[in-house]
LUMFI-360694 format. One line per field, with one value per residue: residue number from 1; x, z, y of N, C-alpha, C in turn. Coordinates in steps of 0.001 Angstrom, whole numbers, plus 500000, padded with zeros to 6 digits. Layout:
sepa	NUM;...
n.east	X;...
n.up	Z;...
n.north	Y;...
ca.east	X;...
ca.up	Z;...
ca.north	Y;...
c.east	X;...
c.up	Z;...
c.north	Y;...
end
This chain:
sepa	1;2;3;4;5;6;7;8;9;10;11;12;13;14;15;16;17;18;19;20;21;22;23;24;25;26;27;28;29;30;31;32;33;34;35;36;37;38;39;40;41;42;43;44;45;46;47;48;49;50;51;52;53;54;55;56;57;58;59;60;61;62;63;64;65;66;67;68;69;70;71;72;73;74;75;76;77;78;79;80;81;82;83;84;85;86;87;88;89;90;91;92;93;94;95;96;97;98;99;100;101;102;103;104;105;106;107;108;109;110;111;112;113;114;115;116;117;118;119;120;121;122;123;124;125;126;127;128;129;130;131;132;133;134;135;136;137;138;139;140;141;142;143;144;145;146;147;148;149;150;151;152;153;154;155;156;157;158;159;160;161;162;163;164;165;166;167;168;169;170;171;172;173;174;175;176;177;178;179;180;181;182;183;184;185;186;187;188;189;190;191;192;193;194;195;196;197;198;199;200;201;202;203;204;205;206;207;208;209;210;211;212;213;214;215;216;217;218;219;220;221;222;223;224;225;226;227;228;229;230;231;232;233;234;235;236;237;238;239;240;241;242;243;244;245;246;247;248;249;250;251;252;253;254;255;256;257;258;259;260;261;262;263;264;265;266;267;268;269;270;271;272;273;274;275;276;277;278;279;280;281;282;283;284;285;286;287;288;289;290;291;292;293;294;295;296;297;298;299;300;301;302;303;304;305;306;307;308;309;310;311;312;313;314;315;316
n.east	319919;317801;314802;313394;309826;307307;304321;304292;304236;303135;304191;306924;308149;307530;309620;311613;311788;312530;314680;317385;316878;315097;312210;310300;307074;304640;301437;298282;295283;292820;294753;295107;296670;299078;299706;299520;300697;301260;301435;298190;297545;299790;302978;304468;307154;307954;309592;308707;307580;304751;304355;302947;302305;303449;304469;306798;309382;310563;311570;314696;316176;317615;317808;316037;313585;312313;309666;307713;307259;306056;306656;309190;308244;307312;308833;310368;308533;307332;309607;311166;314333;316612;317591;320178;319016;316973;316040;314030;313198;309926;309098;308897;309428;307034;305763;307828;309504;313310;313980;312486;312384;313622;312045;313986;315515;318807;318161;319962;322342;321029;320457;319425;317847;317096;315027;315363;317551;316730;315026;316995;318398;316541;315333;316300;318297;319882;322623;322129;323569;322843;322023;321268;319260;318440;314813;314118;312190;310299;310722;308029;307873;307766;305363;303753;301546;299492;297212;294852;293973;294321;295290;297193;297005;297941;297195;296800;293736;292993;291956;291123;293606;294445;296118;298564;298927;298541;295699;294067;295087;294365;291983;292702;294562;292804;291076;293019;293140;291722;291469;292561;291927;293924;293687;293115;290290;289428;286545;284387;285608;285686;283527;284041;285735;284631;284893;283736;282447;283330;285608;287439;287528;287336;289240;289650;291609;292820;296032;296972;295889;296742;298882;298849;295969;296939;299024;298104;297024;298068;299897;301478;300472;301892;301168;301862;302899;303973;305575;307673;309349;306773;306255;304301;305206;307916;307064;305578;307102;308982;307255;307300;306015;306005;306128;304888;305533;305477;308074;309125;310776;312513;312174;313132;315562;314995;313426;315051;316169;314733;313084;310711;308645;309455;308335;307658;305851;302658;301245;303616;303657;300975;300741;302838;301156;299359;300628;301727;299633;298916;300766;301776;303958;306259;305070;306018;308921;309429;308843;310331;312846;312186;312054;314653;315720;314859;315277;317873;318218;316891;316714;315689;318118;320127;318751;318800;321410;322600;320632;322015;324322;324084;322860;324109;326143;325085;324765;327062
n.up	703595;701115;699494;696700;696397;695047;696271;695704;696011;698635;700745;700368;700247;702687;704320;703336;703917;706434;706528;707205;706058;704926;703587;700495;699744;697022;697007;696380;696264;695673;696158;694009;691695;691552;693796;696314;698801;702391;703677;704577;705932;706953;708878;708968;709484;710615;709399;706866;704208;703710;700162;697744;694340;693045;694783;694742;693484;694873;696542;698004;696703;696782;695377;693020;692929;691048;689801;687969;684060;683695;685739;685041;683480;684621;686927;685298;684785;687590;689225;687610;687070;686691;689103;690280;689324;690455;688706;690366;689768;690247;689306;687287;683603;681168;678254;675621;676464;676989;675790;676394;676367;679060;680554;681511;679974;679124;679778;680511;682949;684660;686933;687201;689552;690959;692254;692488;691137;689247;687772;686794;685084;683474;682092;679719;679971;678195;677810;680251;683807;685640;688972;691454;694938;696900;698134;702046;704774;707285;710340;711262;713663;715374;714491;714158;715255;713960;714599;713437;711112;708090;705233;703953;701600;700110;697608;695605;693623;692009;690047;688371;687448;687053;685183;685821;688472;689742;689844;688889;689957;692544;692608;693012;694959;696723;696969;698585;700958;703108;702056;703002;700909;701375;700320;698650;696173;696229;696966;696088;695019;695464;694188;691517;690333;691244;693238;696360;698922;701854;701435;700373;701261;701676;702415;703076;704127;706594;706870;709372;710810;708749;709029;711700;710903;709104;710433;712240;710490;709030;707321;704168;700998;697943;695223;692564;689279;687493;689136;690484;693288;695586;698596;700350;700585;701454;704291;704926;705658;707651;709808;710300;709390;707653;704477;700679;697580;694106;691986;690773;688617;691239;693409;694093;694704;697132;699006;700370;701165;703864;704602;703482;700974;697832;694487;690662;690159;690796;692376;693901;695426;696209;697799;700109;701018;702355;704121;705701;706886;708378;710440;712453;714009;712571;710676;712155;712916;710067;709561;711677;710154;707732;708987;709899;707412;706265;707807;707550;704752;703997;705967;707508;708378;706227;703544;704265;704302;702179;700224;701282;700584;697806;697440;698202;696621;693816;694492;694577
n.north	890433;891692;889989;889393;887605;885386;884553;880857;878285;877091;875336;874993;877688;878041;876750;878114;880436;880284;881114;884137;886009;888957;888724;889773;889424;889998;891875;891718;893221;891533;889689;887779;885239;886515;887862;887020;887714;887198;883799;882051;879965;878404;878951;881336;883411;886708;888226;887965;890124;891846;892951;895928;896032;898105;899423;898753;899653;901474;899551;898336;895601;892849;890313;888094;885750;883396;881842;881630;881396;884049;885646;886996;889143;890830;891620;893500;895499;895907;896640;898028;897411;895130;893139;891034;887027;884490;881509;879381;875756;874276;871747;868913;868077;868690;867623;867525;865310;864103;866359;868752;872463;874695;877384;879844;879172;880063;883281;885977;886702;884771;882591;878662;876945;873131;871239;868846;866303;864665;866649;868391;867190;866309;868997;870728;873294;874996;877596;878425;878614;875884;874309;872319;871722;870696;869650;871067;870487;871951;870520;868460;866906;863604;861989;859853;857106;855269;853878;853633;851604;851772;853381;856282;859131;861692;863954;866721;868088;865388;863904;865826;865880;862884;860113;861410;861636;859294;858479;856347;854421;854042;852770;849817;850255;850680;848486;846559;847751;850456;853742;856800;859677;862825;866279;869296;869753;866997;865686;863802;861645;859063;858449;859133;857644;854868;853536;852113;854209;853668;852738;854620;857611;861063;863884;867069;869060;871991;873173;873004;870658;868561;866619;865708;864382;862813;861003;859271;857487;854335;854022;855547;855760;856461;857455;858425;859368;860887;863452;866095;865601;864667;866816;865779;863211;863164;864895;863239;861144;862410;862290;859604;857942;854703;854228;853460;853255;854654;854091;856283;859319;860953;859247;856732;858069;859586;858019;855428;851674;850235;851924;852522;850628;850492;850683;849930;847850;847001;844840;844444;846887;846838;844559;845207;847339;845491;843995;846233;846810;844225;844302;846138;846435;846192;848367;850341;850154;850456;853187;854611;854398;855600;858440;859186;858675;860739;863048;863354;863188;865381;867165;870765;872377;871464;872430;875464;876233;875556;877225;879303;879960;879547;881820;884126;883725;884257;887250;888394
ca.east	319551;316242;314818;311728;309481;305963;303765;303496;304112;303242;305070;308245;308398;307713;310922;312737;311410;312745;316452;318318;316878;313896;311662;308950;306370;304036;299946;297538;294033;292211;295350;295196;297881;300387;299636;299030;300939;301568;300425;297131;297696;301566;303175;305584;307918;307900;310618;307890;306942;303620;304482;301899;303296;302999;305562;308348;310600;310647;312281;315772;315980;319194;317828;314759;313922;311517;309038;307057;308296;305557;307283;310121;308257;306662;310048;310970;307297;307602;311084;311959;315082;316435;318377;320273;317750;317528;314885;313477;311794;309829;308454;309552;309073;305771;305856;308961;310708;313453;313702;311461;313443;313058;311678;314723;317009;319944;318286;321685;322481;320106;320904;318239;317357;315990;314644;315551;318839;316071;314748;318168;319056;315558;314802;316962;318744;320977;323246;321507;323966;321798;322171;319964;319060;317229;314085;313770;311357;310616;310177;306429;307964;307480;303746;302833;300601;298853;296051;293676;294266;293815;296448;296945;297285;298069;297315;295991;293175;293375;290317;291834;295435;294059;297294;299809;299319;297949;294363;293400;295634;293938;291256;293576;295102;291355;290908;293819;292925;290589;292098;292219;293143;293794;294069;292390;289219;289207;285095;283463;286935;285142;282471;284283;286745;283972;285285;282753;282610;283994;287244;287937;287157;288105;289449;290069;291642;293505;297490;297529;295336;296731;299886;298376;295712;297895;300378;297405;296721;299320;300837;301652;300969;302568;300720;302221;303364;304948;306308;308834;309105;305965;306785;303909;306494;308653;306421;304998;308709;309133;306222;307517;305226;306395;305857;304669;305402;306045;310192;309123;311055;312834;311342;313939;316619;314670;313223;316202;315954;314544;312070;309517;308551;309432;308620;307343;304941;301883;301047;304536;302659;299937;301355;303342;300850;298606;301673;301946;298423;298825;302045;302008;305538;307174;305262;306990;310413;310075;308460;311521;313791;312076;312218;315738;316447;314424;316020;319323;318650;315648;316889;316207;319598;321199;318521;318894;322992;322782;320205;322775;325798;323654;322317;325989;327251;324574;324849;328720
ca.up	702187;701067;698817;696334;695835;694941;697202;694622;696472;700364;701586;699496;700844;704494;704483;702568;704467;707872;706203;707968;705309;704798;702353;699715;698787;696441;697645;695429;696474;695340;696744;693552;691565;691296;694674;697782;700044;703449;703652;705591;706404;706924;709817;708152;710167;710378;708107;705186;704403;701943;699514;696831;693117;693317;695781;694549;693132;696189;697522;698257;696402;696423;694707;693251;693061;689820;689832;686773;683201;683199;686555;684734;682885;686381;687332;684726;684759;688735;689786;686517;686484;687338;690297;690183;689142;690514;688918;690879;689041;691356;688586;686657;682335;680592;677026;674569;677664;677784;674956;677068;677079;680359;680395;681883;679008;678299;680070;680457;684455;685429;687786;687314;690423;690497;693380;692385;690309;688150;687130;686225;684042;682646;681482;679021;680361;677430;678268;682090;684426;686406;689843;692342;696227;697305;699281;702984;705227;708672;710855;711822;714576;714992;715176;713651;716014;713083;715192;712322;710082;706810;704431;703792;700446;699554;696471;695362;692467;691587;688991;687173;686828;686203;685609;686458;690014;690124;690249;688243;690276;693489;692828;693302;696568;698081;697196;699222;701841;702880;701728;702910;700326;701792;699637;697612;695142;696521;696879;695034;694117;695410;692797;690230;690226;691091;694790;697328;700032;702733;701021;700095;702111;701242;703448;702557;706157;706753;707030;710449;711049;708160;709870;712856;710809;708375;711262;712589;709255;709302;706339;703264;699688;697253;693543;691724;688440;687268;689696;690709;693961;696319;699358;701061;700535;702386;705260;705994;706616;708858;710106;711035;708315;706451;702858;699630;696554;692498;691635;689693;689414;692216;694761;694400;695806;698112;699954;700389;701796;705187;704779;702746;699558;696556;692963;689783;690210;691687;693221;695124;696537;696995;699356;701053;702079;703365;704767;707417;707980;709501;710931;712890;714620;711412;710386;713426;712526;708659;710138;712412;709120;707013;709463;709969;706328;705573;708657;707089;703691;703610;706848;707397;708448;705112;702868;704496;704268;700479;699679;701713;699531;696303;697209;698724;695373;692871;694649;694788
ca.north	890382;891366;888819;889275;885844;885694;883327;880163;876779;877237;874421;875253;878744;877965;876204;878832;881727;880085;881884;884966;887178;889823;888224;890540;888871;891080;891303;892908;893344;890317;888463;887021;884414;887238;888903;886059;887837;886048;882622;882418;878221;878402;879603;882264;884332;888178;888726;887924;891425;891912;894905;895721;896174;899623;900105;898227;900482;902005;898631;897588;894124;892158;888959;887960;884269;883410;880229;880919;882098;885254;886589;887722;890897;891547;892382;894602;896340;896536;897279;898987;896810;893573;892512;889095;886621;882880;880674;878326;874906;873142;871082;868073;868645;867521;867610;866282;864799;864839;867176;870240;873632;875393;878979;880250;878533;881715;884302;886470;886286;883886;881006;877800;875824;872354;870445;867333;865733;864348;867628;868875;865857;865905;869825;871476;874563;875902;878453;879180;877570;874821;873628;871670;872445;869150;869890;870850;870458;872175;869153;868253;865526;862690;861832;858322;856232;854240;853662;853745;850998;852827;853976;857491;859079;863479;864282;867748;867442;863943;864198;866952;865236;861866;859680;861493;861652;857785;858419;855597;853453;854197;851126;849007;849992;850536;846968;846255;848834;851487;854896;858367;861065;864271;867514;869773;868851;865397;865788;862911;860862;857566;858216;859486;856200;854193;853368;852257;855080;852655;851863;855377;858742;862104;865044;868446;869526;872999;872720;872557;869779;867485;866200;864795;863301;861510;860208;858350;856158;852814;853604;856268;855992;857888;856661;859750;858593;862098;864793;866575;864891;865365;867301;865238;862166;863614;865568;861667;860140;863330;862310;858450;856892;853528;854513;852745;854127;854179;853925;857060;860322;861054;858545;855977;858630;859802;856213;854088;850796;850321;853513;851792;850156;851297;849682;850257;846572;847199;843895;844609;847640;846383;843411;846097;848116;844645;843816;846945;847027;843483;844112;847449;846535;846435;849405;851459;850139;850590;854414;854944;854116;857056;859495;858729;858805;862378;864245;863056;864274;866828;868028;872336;873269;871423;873205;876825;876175;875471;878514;880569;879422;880296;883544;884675;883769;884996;888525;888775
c.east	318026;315351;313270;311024;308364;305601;303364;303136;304122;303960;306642;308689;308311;308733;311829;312610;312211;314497;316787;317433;315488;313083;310551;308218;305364;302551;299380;295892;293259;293158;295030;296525;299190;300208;299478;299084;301391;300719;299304;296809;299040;301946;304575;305905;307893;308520;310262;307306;306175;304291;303515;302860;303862;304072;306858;309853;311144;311920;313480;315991;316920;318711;316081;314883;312381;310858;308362;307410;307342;305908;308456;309809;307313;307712;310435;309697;307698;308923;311592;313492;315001;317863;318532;319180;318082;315885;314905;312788;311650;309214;309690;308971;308060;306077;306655;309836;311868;314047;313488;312440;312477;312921;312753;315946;317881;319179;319266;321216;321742;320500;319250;318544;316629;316330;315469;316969;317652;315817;315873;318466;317799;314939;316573;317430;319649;322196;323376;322475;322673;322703;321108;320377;317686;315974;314544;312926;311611;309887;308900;306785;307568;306187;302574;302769;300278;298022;295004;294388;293650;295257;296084;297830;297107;298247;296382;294982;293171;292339;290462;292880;295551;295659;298609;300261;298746;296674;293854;294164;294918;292557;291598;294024;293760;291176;291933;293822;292199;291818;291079;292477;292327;294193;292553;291811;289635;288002;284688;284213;285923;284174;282949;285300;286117;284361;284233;283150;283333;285389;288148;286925;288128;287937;290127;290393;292918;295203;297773;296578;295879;298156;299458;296919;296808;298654;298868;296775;298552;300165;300501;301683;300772;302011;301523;303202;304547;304663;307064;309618;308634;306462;305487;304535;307148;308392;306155;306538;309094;308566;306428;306774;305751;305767;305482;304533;305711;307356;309696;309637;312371;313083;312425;315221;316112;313530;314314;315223;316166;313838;311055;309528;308477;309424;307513;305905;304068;301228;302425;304049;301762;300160;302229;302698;299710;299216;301754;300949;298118;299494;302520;303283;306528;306763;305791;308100;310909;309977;309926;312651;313325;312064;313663;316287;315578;315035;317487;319151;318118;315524;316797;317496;320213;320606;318882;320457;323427;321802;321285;324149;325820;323861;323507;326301;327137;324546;325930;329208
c.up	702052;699567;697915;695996;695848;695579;695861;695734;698048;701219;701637;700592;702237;704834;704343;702967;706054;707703;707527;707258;705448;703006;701676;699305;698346;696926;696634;695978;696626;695852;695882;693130;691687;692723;696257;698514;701306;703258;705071;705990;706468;707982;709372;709648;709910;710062;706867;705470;702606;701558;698335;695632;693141;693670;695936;694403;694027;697085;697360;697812;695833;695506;693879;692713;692208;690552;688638;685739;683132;684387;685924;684134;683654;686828;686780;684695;686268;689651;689072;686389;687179;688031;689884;690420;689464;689726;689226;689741;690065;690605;687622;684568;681752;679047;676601;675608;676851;677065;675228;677178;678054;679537;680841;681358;678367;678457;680453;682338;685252;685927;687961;688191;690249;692204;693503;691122;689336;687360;686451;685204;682985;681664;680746;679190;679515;678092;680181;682439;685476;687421;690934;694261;696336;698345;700659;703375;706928;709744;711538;713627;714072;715677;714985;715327;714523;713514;714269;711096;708720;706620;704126;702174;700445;698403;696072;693815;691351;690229;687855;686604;686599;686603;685793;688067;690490;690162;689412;688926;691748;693712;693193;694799;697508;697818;698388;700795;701932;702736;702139;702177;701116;700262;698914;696287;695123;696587;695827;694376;693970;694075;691584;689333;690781;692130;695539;698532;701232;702589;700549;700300;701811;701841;702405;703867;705695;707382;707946;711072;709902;708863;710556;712186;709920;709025;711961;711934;709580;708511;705079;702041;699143;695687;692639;690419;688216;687781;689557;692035;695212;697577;700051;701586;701753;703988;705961;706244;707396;709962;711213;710607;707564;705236;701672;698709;695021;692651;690006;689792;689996;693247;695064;695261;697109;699286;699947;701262;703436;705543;704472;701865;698520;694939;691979;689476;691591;692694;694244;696074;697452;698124;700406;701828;702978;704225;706518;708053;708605;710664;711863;713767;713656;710628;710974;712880;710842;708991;710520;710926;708217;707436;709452;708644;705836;706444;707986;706143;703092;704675;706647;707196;706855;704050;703022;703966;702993;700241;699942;700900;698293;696723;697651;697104;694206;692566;695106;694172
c.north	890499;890641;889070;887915;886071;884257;881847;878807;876994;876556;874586;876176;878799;877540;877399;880085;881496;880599;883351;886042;887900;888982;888998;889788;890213;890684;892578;892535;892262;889382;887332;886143;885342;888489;888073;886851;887099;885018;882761;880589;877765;879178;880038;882696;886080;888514;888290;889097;890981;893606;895053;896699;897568;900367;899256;898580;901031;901224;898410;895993;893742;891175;888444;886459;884003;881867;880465;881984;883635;886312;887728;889320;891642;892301;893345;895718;896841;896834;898517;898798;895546;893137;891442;888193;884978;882263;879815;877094;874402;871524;869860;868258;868091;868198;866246;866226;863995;866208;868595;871385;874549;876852;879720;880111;880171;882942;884630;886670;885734;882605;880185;877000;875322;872078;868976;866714;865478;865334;868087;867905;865605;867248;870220;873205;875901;876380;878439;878154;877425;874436;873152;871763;871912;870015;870364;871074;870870;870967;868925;867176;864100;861638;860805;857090;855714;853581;853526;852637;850887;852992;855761;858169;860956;863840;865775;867398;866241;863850;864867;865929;863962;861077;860043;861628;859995;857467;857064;854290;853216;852686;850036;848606;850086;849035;846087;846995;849922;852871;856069;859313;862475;865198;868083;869257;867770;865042;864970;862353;859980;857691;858245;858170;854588;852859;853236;853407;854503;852525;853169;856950;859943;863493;866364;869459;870623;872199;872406;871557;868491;866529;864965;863953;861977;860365;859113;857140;855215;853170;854900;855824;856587;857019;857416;859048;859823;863293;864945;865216;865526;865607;866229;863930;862199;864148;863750;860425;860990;862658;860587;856945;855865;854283;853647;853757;853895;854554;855395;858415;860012;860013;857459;856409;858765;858838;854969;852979;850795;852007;853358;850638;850777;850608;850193;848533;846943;846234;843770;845550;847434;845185;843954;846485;846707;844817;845011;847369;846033;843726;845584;848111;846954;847722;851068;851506;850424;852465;855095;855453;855412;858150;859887;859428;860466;863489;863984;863679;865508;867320;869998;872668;873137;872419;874469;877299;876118;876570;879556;880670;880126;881411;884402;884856;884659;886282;888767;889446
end
């Protein structure tokens, strides 16, 4: 099957590229938003082929697999029709929750994927039949030492997104612990939240270096008030990390008991994460318990086995 997808979410697609199939992504010059191409911090497979718009029509394309609503008149501009269409959400709804109609509400043969049961129960689909196709993740191992007694925290532009990813909650847990956030425009959090430098340090490290640092902090938190549900979540119980997190979302399915802490009371957090930076036995065995529970349900094989189900079906 050859599959068109435009490069949006790198982590997403590294999973979803590790399929049977020939995958297009489109590359345009500037390798701008509507052109990436191969990922250049992702270790894709050679059945991601770059094609540039240009030379679409040209292509063989069983399926094409949507993520944002202005792809759709990409397709009809560069194919010059439209092959069975899946959209993807990877997103959870901001607006009139739960109110929000999706961009994909009664396009005529369009199948909407969510990530998450929440998302499905929370956007408005109309017509579009909806179904969900939980995360996977290709397994990092299992690489927590916690040698560094520090908490570790992945958030992309925290500054920008303010409270919905926790940033204003983050004072809190540096009081309770020194914090690392990794990701993108993290540069000048401590200042900007008014964090002594000491208690909160900020990395901006290439994909294949963030792993192995994260697994070396004691402990994972997840502040994120409203996502979908963060794939870093998930990557750091791969990973063998105890967890602390908000009961927001998602997060409650995906952290059962004996994987972390999970609550909507932040002085429960916050005594959590003291808690496994005294306790570095118990943060092995709560570690053990989320790895456990993410190879079980954000295992590869189950994701690849449910895309292959859809995309069988959609193009039948």
């Amino acid at each position: 099957m050859r599959i068109l997808i435009w490069h949006v979410h790198g982590s997403w697609t590294t999973a979803f590229v590790q399929g049977p199939h020939t995958y297009i992504v489109p590359v345009t010059p500037d390798r701008g938003p509507d052109g990436l191409g191969r990922a250049r911090t992702w270790d894709w497979p050679d059945s991601v082929v770059e094609v540039p718009p240009e030379r679409l029509r040209d292509e063989d394309i069983d399926v094409v697999v949507l993520q944002r609503p202005h792809e759709l008149p990409l397709v009809d501009e560069w194919l010059g029709r439209r092959p069975p269409l899946v959209y993807l959400e990877h997103n959870a709804p901001h607006g009139n929750v739960p109110d929000t109609r999706h961009p994909a509400a009664d396009i005529p043969g369009a199948t909407l994927v969510h990530v998450t049961h929440f998302n499905r129960l929370m956007w408005d689909a109309g017509s579009t039949p909806a179904t969900v196709i939980e995360h996977g993740i290709v397994d990092p191992g299992h690489r927590w030492t916690g040698e560094l007694d520090r908490a570790a925290v992945v958030v992309n532009e925290p500054v920008r997104r303010g409270r919905t990813t926790g940033t204003d909650l983050l004072p809190e847990f540096a009081r309770t612990a020194p914090l690392d956030v990794f990701g993108m425009g993290t540069k000048g959090l401590a200042d900007h939240i008014g964090v002594p430098g000491d208690r909160l340090r900020s990395h901006d490290l290439a994909q294949s270096e963030l792993h192995a640092e994260m697994a070396r902090r004691r402990v994972y938190v997840h502040p994120v008030r409203w996502t979908s549900l963060g794939l870093s979540l998930l990557e750091a119980m791969h990973l063998g990390m105890p967890v602390v997190a908000l009961a927001t979302t998602e997060v409650t399915e995906a952290v059962p008991a004996g994987a972390g802490v999970v609550s909507n009371r932040i002085d429960v957090l916050t005594d959590a994460v003291r808690d496994f930076l005294a306790d570095p036995l118990r943060a092995r065995m709560i570690g053990d318990g989320a790895r456990a529970a993410a190879l079980a349900r954000y295992g590869l094989p189950r994701f690849l086995d449910d895309w292959e189900r859809l995309l069988k079906e959609v193009t039948r």
